[in-house]
PDB file of N, CA, C and O in Angstrom:
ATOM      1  N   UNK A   1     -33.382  31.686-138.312  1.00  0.00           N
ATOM      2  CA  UNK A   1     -33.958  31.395-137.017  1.00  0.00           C
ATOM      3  C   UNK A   1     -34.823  30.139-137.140  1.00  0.00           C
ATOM      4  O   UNK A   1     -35.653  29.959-138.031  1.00  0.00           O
ATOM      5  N   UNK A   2     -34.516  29.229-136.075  1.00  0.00           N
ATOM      6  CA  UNK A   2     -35.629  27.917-136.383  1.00  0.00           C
ATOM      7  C   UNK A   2     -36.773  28.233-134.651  1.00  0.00           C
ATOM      8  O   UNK A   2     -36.561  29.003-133.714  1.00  0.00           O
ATOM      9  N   UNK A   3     -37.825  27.327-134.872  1.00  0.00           N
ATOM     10  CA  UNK A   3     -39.114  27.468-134.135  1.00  0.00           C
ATOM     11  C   UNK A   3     -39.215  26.151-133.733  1.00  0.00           C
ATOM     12  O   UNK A   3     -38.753  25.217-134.389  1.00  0.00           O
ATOM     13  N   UNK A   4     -39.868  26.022-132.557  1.00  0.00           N
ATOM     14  CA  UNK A   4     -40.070  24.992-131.459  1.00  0.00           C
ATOM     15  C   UNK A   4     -41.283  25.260-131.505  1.00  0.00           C
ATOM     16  O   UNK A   4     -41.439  26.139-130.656  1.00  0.00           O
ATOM     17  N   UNK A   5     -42.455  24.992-132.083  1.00  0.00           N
ATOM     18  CA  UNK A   5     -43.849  25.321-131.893  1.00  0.00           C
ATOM     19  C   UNK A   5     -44.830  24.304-131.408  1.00  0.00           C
ATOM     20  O   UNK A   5     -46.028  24.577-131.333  1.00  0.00           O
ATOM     21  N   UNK A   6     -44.306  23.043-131.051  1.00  0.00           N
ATOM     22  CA  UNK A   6     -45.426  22.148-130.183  1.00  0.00           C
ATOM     23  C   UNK A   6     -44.346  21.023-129.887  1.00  0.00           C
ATOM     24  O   UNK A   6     -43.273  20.789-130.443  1.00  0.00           O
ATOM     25  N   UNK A   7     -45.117  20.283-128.613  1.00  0.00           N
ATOM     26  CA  UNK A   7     -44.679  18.859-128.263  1.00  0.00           C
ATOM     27  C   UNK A   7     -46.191  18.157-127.881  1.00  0.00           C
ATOM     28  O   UNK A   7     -47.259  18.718-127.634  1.00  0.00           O
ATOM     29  N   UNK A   8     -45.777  16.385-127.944  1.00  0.00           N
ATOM     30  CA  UNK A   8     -47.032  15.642-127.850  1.00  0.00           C
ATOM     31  C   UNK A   8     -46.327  14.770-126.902  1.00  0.00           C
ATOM     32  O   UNK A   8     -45.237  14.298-127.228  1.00  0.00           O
ATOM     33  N   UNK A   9     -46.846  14.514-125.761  1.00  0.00           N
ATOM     34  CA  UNK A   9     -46.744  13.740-125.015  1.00  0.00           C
ATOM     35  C   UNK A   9     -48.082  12.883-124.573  1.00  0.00           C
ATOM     36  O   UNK A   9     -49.028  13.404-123.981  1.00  0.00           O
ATOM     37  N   UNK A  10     -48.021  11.444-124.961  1.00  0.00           N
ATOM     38  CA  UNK A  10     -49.237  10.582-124.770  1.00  0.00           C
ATOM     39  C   UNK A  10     -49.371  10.900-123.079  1.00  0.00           C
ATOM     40  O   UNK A  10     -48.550  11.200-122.212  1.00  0.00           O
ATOM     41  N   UNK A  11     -50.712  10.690-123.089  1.00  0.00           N
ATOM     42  CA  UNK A  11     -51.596  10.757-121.715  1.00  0.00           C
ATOM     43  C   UNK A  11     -50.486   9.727-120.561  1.00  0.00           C
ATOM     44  O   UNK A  11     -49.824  10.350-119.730  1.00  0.00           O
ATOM     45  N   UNK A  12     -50.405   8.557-120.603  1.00  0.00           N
ATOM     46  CA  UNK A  12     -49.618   7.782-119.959  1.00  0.00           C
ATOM     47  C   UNK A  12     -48.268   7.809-119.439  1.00  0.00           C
ATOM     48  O   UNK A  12     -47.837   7.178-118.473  1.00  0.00           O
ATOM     49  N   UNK A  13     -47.557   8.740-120.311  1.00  0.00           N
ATOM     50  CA  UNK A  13     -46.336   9.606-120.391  1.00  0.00           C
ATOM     51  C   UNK A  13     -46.256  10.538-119.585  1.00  0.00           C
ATOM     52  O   UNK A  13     -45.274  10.455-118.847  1.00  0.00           O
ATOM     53  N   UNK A  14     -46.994  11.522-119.407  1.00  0.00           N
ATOM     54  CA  UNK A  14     -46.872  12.747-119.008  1.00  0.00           C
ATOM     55  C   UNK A  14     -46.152  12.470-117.551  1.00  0.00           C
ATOM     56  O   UNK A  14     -46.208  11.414-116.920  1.00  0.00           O
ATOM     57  N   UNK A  15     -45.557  13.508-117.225  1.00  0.00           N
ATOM     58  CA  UNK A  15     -45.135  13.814-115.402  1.00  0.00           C
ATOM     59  C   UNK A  15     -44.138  13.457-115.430  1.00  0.00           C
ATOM     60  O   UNK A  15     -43.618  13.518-114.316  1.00  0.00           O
ATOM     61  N   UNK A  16     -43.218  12.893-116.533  1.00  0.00           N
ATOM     62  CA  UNK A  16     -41.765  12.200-116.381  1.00  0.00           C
ATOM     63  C   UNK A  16     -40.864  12.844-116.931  1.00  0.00           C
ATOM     64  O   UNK A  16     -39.888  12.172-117.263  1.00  0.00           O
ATOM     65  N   UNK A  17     -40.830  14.120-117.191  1.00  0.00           N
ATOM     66  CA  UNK A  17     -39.877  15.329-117.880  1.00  0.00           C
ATOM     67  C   UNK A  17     -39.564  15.113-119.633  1.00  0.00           C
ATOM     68  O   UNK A  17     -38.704  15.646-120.334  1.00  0.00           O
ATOM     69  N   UNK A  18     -40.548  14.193-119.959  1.00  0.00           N
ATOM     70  CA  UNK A  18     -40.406  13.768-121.347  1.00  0.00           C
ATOM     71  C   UNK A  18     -39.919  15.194-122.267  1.00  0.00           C
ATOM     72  O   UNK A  18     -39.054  15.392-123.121  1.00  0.00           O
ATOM     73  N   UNK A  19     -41.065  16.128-121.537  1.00  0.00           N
ATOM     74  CA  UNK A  19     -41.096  17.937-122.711  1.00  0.00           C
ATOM     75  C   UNK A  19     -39.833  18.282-122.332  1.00  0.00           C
ATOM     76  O   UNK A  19     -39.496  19.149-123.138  1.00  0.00           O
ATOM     77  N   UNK A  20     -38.972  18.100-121.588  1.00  0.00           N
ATOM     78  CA  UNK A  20     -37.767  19.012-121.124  1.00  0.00           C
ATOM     79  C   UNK A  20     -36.786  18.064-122.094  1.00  0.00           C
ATOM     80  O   UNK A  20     -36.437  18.569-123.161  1.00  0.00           O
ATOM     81  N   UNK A  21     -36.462  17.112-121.867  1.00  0.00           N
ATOM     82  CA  UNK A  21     -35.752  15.934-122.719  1.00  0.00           C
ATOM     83  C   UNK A  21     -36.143  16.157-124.278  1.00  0.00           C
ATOM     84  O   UNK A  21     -35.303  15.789-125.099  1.00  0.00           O
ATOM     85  N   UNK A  22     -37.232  16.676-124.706  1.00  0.00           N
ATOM     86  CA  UNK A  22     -37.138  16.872-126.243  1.00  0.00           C
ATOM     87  C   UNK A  22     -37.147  18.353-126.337  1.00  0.00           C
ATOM     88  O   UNK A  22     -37.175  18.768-127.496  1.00  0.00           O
ATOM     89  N   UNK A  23     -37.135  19.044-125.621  1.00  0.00           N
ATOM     90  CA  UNK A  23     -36.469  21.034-125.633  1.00  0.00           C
ATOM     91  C   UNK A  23     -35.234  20.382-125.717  1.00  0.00           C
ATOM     92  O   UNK A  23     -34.848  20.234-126.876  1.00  0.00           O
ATOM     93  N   UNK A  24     -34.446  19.918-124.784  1.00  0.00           N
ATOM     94  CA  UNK A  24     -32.518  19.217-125.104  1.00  0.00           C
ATOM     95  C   UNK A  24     -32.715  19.352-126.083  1.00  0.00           C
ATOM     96  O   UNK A  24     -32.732  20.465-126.608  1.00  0.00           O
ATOM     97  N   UNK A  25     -32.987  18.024-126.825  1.00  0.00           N
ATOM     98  CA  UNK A  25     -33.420  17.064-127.764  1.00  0.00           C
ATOM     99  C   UNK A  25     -33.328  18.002-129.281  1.00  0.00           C
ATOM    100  O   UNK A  25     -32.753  17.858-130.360  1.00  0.00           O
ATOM    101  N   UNK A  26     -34.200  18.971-128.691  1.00  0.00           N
ATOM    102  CA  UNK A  26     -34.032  19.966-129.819  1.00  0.00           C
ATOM    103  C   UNK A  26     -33.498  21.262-130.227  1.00  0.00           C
ATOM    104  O   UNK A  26     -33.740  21.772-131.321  1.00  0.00           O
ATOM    105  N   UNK A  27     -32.762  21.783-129.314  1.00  0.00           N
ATOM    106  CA  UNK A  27     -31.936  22.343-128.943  1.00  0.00           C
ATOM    107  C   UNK A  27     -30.306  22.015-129.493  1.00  0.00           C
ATOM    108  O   UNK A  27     -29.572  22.845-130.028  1.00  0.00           O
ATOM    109  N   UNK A  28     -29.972  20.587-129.208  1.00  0.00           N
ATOM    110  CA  UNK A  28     -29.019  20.205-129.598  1.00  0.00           C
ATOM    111  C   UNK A  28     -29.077  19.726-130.899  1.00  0.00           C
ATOM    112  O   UNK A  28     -27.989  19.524-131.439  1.00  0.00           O
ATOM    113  N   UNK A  29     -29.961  19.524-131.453  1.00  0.00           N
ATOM    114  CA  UNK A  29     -30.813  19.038-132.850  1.00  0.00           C
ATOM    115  C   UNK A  29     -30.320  20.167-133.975  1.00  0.00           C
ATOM    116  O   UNK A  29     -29.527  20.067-134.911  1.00  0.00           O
ATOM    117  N   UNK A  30     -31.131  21.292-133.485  1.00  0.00           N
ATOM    118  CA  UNK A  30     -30.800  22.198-134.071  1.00  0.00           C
ATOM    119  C   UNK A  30     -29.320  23.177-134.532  1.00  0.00           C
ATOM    120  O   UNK A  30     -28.921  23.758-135.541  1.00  0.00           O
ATOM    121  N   UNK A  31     -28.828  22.936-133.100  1.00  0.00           N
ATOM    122  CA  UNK A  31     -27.619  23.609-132.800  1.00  0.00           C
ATOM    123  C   UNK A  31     -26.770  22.598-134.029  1.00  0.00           C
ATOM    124  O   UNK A  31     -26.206  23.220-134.929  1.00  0.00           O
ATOM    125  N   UNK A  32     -26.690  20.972-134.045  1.00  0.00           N
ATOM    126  CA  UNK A  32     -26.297  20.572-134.699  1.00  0.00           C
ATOM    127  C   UNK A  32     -26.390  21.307-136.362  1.00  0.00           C
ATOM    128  O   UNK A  32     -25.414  21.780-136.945  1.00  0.00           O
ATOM    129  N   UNK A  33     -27.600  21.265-136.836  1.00  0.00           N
ATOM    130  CA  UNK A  33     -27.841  21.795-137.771  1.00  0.00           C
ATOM    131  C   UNK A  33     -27.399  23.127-138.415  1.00  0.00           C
ATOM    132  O   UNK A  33     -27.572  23.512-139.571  1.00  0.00           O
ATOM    133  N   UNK A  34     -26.709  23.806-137.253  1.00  0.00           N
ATOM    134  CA  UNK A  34     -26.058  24.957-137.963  1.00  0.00           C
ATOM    135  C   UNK A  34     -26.855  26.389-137.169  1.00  0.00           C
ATOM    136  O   UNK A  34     -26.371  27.513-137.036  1.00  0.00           O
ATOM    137  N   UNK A  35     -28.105  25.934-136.758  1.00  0.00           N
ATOM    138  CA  UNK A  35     -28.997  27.090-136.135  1.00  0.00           C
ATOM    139  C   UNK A  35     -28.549  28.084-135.204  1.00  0.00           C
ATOM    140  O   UNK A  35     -28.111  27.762-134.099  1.00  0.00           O
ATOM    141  N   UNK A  36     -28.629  29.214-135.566  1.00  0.00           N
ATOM    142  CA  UNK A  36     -27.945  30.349-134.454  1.00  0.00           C
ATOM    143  C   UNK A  36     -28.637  30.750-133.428  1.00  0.00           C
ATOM    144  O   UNK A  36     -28.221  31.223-132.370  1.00  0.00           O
ATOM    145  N   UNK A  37     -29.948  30.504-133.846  1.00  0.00           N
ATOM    146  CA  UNK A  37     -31.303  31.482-133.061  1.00  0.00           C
ATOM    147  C   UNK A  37     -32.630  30.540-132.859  1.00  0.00           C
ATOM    148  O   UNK A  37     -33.418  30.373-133.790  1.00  0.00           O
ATOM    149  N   UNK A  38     -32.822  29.922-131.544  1.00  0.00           N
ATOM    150  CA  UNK A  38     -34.556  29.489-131.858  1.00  0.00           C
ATOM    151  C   UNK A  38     -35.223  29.993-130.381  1.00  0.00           C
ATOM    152  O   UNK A  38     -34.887  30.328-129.245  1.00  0.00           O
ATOM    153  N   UNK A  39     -36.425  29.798-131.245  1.00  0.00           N
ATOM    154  CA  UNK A  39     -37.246  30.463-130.526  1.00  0.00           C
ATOM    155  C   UNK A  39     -38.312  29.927-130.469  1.00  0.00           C
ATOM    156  O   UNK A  39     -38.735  29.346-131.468  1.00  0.00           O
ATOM    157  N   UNK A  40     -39.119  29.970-129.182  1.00  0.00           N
ATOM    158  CA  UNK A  40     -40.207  29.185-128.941  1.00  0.00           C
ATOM    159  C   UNK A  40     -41.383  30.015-128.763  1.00  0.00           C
ATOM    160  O   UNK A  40     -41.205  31.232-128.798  1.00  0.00           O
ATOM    161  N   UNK A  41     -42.632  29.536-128.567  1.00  0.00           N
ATOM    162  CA  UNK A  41     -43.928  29.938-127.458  1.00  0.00           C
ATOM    163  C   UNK A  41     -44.530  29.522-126.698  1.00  0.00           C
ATOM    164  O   UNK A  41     -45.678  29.176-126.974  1.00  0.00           O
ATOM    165  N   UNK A  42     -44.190  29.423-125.844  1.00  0.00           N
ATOM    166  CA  UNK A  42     -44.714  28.415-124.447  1.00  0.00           C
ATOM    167  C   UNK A  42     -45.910  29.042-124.183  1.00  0.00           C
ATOM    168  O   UNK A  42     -46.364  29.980-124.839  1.00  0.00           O
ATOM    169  N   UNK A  43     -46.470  28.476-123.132  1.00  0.00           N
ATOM    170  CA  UNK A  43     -47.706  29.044-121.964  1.00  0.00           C
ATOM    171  C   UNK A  43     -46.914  29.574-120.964  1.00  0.00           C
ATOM    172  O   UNK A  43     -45.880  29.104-120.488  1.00  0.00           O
ATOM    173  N   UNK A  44     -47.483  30.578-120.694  1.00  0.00           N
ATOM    174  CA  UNK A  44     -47.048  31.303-118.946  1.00  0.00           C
ATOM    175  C   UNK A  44     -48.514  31.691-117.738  1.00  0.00           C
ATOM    176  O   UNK A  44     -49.041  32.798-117.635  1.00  0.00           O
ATOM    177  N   UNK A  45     -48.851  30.608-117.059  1.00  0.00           N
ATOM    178  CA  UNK A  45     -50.207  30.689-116.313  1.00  0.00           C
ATOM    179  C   UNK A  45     -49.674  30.238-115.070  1.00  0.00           C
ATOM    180  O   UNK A  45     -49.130  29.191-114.719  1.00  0.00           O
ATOM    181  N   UNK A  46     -50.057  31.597-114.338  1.00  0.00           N
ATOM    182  CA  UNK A  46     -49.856  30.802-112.692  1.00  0.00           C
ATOM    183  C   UNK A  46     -50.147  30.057-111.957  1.00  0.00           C
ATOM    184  O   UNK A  46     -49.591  30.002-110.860  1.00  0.00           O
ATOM    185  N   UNK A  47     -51.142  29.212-112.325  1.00  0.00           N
ATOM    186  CA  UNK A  47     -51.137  27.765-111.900  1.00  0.00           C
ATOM    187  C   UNK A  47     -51.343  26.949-113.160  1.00  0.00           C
ATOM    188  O   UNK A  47     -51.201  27.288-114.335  1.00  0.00           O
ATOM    189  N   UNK A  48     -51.758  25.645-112.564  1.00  0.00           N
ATOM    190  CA  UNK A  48     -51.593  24.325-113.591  1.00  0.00           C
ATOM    191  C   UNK A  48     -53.265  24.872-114.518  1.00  0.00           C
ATOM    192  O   UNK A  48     -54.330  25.430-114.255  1.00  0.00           O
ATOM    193  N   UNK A  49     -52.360  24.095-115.982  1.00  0.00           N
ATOM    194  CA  UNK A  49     -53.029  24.359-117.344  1.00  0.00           C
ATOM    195  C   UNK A  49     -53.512  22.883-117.778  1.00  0.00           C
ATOM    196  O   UNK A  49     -52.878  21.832-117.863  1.00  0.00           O
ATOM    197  N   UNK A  50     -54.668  23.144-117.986  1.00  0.00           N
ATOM    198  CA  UNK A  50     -55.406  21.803-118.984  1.00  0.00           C
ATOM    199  C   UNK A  50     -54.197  21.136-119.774  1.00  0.00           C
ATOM    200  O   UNK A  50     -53.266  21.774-120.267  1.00  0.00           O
ATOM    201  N   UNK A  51     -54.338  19.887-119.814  1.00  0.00           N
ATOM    202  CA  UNK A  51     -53.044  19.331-120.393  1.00  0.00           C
ATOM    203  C   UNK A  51     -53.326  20.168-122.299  1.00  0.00           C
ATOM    204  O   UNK A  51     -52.540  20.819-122.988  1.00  0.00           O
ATOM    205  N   UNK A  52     -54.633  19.775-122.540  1.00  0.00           N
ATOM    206  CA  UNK A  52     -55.270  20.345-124.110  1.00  0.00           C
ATOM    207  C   UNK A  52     -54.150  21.767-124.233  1.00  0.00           C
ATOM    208  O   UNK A  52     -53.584  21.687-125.323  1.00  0.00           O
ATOM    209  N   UNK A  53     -53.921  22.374-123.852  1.00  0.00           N
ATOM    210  CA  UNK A  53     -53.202  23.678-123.525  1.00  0.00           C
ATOM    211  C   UNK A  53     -51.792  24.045-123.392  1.00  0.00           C
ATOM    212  O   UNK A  53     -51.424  25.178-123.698  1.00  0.00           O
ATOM    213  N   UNK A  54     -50.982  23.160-122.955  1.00  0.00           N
ATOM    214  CA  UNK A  54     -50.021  22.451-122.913  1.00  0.00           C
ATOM    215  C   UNK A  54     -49.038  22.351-123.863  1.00  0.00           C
ATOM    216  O   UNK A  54     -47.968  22.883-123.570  1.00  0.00           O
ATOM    217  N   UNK A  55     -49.133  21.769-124.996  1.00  0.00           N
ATOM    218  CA  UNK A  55     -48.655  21.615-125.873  1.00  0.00           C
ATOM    219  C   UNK A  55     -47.353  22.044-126.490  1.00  0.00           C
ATOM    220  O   UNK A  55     -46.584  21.413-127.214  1.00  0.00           O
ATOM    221  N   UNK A  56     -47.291  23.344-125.998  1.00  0.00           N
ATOM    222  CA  UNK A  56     -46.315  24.570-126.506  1.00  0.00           C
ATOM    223  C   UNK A  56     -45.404  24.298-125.455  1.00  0.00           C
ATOM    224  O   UNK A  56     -44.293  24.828-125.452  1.00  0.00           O
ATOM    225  N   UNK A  57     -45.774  23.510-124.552  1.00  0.00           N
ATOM    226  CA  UNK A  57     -44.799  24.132-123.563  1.00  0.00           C
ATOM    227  C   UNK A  57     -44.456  24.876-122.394  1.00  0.00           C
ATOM    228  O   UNK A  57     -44.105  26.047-122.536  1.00  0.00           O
ATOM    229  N   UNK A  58     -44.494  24.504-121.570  1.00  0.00           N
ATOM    230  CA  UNK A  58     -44.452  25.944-119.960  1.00  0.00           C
ATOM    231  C   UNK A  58     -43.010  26.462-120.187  1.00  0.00           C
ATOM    232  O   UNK A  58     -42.009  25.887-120.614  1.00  0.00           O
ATOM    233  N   UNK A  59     -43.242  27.858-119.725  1.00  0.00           N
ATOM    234  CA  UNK A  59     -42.166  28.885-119.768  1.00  0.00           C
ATOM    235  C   UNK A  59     -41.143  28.632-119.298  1.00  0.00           C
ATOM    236  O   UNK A  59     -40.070  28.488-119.884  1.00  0.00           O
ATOM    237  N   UNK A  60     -41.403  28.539-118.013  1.00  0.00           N
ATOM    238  CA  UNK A  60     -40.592  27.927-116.843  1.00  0.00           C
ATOM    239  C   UNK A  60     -39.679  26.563-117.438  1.00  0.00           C
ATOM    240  O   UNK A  60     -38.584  26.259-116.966  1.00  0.00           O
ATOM    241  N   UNK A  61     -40.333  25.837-118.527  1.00  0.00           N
ATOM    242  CA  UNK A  61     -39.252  24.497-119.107  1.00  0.00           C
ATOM    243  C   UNK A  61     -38.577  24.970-119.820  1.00  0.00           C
ATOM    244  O   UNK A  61     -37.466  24.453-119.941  1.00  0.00           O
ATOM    245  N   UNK A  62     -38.960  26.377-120.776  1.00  0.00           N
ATOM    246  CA  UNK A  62     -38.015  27.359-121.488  1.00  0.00           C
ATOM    247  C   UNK A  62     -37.229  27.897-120.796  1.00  0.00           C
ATOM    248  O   UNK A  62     -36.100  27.525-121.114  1.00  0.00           O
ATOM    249  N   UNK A  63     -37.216  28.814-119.743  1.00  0.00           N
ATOM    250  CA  UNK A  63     -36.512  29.683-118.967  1.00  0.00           C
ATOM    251  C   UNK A  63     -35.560  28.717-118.210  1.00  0.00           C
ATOM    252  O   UNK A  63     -34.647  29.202-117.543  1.00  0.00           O
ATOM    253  N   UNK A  64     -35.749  27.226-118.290  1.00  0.00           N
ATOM    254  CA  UNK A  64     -34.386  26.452-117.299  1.00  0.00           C
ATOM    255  C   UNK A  64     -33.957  25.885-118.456  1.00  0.00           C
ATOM    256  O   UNK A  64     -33.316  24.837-118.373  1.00  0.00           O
ATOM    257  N   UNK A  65     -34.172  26.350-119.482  1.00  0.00           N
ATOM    258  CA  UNK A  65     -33.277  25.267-120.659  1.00  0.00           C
ATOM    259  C   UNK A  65     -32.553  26.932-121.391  1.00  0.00           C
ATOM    260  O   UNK A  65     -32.039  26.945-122.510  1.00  0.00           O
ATOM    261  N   UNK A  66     -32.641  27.971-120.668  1.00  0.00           N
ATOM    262  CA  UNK A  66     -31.603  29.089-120.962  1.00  0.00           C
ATOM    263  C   UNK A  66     -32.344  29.830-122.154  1.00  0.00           C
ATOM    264  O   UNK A  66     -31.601  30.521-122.850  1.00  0.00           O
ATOM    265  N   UNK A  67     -33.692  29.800-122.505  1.00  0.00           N
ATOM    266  CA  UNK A  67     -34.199  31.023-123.260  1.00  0.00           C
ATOM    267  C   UNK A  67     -34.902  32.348-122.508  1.00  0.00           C
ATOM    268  O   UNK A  67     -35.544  32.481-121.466  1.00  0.00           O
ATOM    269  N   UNK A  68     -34.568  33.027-123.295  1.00  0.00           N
ATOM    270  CA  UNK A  68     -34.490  34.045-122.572  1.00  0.00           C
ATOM    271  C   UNK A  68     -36.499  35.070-123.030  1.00  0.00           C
ATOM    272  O   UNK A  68     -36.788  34.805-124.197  1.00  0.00           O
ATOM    273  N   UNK A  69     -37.171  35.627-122.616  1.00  0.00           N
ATOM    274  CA  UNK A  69     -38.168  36.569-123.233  1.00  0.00           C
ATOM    275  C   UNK A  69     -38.326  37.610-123.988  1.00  0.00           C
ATOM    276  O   UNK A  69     -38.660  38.716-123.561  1.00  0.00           O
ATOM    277  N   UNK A  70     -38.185  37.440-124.722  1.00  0.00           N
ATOM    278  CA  UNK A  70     -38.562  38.606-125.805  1.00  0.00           C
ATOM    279  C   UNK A  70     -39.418  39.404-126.417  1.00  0.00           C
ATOM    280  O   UNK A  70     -38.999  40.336-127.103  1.00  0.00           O
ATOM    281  N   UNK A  71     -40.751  39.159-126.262  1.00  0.00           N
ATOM    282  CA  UNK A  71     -42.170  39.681-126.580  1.00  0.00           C
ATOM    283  C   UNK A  71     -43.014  38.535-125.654  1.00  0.00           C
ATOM    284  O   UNK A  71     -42.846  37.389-125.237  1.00  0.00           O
ATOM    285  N   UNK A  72     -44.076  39.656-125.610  1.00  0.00           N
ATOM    286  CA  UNK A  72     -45.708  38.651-124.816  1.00  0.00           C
ATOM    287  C   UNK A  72     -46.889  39.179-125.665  1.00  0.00           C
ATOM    288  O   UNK A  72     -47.486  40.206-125.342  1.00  0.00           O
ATOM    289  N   UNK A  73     -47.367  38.099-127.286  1.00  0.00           N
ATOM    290  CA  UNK A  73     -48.671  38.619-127.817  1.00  0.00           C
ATOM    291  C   UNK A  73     -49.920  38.891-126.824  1.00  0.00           C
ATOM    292  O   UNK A  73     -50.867  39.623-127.113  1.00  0.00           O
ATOM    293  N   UNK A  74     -49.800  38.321-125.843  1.00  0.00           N
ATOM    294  CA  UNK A  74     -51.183  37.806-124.766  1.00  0.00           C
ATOM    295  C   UNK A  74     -50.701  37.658-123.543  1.00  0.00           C
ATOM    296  O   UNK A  74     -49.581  37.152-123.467  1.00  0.00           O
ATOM    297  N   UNK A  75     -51.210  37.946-122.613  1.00  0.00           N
ATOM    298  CA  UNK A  75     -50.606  37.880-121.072  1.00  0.00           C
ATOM    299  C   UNK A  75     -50.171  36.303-120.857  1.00  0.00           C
ATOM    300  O   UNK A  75     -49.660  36.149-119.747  1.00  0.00           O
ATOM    301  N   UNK A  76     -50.214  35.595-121.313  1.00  0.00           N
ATOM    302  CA  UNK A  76     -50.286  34.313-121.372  1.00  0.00           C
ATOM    303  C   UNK A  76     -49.586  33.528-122.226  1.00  0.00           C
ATOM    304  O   UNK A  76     -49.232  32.351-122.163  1.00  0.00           O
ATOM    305  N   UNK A  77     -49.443  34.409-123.061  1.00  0.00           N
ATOM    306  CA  UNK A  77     -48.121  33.871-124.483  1.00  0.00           C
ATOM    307  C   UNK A  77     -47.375  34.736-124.554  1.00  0.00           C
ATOM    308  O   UNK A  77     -47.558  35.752-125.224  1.00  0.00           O
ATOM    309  N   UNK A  78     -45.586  34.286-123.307  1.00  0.00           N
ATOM    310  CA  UNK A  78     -44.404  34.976-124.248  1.00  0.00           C
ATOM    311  C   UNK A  78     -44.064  34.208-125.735  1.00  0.00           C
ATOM    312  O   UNK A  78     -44.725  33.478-126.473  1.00  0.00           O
ATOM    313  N   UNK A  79     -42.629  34.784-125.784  1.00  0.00           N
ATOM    314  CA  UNK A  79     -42.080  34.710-126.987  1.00  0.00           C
ATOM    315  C   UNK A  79     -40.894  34.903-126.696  1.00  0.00           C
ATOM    316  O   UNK A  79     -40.298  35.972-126.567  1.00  0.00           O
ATOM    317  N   UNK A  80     -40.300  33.188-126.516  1.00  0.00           N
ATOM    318  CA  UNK A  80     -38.310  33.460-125.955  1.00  0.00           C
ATOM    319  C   UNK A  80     -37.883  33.018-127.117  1.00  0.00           C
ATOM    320  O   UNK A  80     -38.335  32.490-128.132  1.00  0.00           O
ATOM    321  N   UNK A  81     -36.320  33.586-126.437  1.00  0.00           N
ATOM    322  CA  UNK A  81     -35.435  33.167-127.573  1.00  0.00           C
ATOM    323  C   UNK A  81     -33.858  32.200-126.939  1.00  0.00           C
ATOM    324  O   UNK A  81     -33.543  32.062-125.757  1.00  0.00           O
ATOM    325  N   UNK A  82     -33.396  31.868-127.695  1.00  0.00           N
ATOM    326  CA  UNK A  82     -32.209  30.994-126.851  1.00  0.00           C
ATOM    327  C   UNK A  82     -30.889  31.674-128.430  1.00  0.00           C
ATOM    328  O   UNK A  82     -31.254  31.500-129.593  1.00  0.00           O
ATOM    329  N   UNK A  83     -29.686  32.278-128.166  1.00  0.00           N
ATOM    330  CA  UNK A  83     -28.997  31.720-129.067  1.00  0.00           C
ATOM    331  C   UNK A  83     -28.140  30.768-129.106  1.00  0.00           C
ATOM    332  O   UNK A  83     -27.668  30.312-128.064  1.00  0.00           O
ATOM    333  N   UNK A  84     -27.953  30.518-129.766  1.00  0.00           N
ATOM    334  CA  UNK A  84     -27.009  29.063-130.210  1.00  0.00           C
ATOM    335  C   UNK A  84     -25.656  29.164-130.535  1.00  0.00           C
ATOM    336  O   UNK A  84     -25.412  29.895-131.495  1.00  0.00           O
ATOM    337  N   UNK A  85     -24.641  28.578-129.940  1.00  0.00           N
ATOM    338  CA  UNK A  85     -23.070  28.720-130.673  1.00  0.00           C
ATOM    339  C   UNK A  85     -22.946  27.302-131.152  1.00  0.00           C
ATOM    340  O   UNK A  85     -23.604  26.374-130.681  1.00  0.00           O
ATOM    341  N   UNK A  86     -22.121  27.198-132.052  1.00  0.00           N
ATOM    342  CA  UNK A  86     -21.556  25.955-132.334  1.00  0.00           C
ATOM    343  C   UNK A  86     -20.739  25.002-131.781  1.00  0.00           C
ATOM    344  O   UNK A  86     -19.630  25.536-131.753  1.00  0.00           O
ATOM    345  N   UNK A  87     -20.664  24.056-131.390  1.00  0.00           N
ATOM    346  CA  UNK A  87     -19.836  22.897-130.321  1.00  0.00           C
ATOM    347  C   UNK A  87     -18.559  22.794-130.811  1.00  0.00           C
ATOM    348  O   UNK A  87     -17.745  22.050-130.263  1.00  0.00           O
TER     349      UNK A  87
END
């Protein structure tokens, strides 16, 4: 199983779907690599989150790039998963 555990998007950047383009990015990265299973931890907050907070990811950019939920440590942190087939 491989892990998606942060993205950095400079201040100037942000608002232009940069985080969704490197979920692809890595997604297909991985898939290349042979990976069957990844899995992320996003944020899940019903409204907008301090960018500081961010980092991981909103759910919602997980849940449209086809991972699915699998555990929640914290009302606020799931735990998806996507599997992977080979191209």
């Amino acid at each position: 199983m491989w892990s998606i555990v942060c993205f950095f998007v400079r201040r100037e950047a942000r608002g232009r779907g940069l985080s969704r383009r490197m979920l692809r990015a890595a997604v297909d990265y991985a898939r290349s690599r042979g990976a069957r299973l990844l899995e992320g931890y996003p944020v899940d907050k019903p409204g907008p989150s301090h960018p500081d907070f961010m980092f991981f990811g909103a759910k919602s950019m997980y849940d449209t790039a086809g991972f699915t939920e699998v555990a929640r440590r914290r009302p606020t942190r799931p735990v998806v998963r996507r599997t992977l087939r080979p191209r």
